[in-house]
ZAZAVO-172783 format. One record per residue (C-alpha): residue number from 0; x, y, z. Coordinates in steps of 0.02 Angstrom, whole numbers, padded with zeros to 5 digits. Layout:
ZAZAVO-172783
<pt num="NUM" east="X" north="Y" up="Z"/>
...
end
This chain:
ZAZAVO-172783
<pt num="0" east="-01807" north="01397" up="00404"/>
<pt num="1" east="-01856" north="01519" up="00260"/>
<pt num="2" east="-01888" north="01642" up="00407"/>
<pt num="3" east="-01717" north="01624" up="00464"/>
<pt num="4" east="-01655" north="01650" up="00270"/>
<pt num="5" east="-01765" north="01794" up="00256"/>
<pt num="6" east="-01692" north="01883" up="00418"/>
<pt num="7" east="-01508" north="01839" up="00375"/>
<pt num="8" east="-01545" north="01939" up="00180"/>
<pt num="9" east="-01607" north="02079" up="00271"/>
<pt num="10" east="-01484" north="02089" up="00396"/>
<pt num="11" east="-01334" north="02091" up="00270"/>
<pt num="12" east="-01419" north="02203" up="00167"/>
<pt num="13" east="-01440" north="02346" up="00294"/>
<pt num="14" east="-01266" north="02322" up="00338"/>
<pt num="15" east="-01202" north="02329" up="00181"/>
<pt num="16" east="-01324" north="02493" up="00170"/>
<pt num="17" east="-01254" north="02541" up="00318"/>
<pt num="18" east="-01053" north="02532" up="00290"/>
<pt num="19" east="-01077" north="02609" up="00077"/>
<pt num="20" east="-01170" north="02742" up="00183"/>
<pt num="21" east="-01016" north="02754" up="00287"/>
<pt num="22" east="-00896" north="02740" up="00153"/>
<pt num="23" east="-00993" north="02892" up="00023"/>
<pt num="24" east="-00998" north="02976" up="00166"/>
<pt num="25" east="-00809" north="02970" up="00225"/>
<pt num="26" east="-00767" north="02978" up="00028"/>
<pt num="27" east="-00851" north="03124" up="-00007"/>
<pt num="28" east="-00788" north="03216" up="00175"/>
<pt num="29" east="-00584" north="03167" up="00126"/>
<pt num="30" east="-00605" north="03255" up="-00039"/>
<pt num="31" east="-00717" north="03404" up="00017"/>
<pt num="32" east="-00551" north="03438" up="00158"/>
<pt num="33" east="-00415" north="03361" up="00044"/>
<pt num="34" east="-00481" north="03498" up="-00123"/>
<pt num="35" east="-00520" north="03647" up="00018"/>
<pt num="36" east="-00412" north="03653" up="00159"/>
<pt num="37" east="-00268" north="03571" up="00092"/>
<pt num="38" east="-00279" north="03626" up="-00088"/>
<pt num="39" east="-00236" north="03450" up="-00149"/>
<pt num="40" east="-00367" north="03375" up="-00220"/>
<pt num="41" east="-00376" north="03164" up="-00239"/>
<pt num="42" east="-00425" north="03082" up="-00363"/>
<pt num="43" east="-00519" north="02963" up="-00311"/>
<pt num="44" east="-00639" north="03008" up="-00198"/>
<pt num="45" east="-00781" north="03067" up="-00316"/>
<pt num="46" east="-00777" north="02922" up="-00393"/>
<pt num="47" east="-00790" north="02800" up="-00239"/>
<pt num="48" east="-00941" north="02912" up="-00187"/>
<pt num="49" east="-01037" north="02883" up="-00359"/>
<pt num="50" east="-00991" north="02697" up="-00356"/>
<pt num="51" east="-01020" north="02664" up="-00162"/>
<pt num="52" east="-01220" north="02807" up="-00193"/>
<pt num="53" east="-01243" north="02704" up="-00345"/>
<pt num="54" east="-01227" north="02524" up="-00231"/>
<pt num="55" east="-01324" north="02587" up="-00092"/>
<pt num="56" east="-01486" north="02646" up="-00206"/>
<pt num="57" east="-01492" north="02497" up="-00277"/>
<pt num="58" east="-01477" north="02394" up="-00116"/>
<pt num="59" east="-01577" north="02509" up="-00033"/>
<pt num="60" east="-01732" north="02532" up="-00162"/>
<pt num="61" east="-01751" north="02330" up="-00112"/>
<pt num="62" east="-01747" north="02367" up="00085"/>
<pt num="63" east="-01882" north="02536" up="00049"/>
<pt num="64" east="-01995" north="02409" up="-00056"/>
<pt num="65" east="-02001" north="02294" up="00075"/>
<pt num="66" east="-02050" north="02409" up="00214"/>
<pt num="67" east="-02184" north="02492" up="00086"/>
<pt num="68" east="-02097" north="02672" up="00098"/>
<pt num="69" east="-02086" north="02679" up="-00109"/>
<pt num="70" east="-02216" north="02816" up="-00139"/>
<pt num="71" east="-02365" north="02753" up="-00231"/>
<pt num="72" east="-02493" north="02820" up="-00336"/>
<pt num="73" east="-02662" north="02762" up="-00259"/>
<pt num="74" east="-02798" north="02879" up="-00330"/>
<pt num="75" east="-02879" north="02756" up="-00428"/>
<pt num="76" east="-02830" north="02613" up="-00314"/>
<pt num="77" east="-02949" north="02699" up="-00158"/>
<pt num="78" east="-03077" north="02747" up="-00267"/>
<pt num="79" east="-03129" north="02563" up="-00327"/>
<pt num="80" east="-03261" north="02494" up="-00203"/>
<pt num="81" east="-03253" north="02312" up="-00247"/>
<pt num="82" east="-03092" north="02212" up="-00125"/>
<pt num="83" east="-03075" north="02083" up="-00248"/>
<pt num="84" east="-03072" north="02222" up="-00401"/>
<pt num="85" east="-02930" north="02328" up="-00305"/>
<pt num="86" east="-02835" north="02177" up="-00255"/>
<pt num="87" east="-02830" north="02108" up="-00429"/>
<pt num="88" east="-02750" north="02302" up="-00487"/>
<pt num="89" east="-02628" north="02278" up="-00352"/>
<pt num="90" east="-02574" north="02108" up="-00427"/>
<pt num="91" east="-02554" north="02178" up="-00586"/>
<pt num="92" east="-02462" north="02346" up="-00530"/>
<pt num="93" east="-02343" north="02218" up="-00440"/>
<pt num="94" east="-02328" north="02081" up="-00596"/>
<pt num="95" east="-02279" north="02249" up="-00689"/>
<pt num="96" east="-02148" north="02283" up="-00576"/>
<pt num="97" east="-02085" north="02100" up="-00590"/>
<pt num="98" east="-02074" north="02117" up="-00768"/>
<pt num="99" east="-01960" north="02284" up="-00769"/>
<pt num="100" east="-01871" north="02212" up="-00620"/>
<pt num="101" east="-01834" north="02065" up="-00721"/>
<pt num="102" east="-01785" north="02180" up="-00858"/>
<pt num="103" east="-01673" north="02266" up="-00754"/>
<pt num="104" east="-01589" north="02083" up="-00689"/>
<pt num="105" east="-01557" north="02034" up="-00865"/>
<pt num="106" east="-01492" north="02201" up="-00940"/>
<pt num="107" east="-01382" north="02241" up="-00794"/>
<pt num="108" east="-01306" north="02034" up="-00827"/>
<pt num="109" east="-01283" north="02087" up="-00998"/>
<pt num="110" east="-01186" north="02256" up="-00942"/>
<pt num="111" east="-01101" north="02171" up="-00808"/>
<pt num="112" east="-01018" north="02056" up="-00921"/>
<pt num="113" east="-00965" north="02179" up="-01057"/>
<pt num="114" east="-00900" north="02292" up="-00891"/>
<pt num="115" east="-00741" north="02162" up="-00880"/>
<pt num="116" east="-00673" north="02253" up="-01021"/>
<pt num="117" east="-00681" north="02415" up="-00942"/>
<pt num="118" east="-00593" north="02506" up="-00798"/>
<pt num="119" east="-00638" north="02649" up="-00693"/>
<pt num="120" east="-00535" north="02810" up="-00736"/>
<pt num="121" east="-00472" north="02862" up="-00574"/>
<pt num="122" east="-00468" north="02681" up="-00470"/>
<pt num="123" east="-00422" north="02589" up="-00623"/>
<pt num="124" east="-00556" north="02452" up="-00547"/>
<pt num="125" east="-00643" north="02329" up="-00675"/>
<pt num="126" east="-00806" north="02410" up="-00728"/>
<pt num="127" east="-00916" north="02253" up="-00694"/>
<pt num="128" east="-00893" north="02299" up="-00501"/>
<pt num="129" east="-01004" north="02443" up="-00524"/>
<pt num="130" east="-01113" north="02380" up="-00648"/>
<pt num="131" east="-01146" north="02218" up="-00537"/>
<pt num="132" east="-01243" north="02336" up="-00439"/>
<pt num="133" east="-01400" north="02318" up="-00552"/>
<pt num="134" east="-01422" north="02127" up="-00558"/>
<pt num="135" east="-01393" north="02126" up="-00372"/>
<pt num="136" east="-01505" north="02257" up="-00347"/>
<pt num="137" east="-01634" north="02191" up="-00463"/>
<pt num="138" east="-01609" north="02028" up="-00405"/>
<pt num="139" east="-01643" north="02097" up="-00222"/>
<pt num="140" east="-01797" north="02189" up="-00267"/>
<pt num="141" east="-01859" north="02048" up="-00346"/>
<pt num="142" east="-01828" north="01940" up="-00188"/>
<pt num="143" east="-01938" north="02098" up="-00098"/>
<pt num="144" east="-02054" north="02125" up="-00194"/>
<pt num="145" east="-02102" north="01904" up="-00170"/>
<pt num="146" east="-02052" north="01898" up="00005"/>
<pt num="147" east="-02149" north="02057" up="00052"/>
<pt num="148" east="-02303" north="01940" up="00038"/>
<pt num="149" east="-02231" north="01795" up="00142"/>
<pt num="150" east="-02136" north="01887" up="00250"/>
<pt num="151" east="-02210" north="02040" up="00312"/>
<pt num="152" east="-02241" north="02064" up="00490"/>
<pt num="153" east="-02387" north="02160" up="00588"/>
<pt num="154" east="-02239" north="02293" up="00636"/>
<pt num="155" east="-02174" north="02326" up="00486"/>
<pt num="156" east="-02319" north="02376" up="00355"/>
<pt num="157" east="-02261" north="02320" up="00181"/>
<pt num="158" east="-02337" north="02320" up="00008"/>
<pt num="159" east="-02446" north="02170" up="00080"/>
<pt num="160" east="-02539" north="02306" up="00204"/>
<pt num="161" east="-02626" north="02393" up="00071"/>
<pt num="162" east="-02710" north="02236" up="00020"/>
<pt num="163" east="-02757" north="02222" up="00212"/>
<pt num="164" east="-02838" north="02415" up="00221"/>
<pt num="165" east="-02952" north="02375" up="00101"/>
<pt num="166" east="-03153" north="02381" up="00182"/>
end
């Protein structure tokens, strides 16, 4: 049952990924032809490439995490002989990351709900669209950074796998 959860998270995730991908991408192509070879710049398209990049690192940093492609400082983490030593840094490296991620969830709540007050200058869309993004994203990393333990898979090498490389 969780599995099934777990599966369903990651596959609207990397669509969602997939289509603000899409949509920077088309945004960012209209007003590149729209300001050059028609000499009529719009408006909005800048500004639906920042919100739709801004959505898609946030969404995405959660999807890298999980498939351990966030680069990582392991110098000292190699160099300590003892497994149960280097797992215990590991653990704390990670709590530390739940802490800012938690952080992050809160503050971004807080920004979110001042955002309602706010509009975007070209769109005219409430602010607290964009600024969702952080508590979402937080929220998602935060779901990674658990499930990564529980859920990881011998064919996808997550954070668990450097606990696993260990002599």
């Amino acid at each position: 049952m969780l599995g099934k959860i777990d599966n369903s998270i990651l596959l609207v995730t990397r669509s969602a990924v997939v289509l603000l991908l899409a949509a920077m991408f088309g945004a960012t192509l209209a007003g590149v032809f729209f300001r050059y070879v028609l000499n009529d710049a719009l408006a909005w398209s800048e500004e639906v490439a920042r919100y739709c990049m801004v959505w898609l690192s946030l969404l995405g940093g959660g999807l890298v995490f999980r498939g351990g492609g966030h680069i990582a400082v392991d110098l000292l983490v190699s160099r300590i002989g003892s497994r149960s030593l280097r797992t215990a840094v590991i653990r704390l490296a990670q709590a530390i990351v739940a802490v800012v991620l938690v952080i992050l969830l809160w503050q971004g709540f807080e920004l979110t709900a001042r955002g309602k007050y706010m509009t975007t200058a070209a769109l005219s869309l409430p602010m607290y669209i964009p600024y969702a993004a952080l508590p979402v994203g937080g929220l998602l990393m935060l779901y990674h950074l658990i499930a990564a333990e529980f859920f990881t898979r011998d064919d996808n090498p997550g954070p668990r796998s450097r606990l696993d490389d260990a002599p």
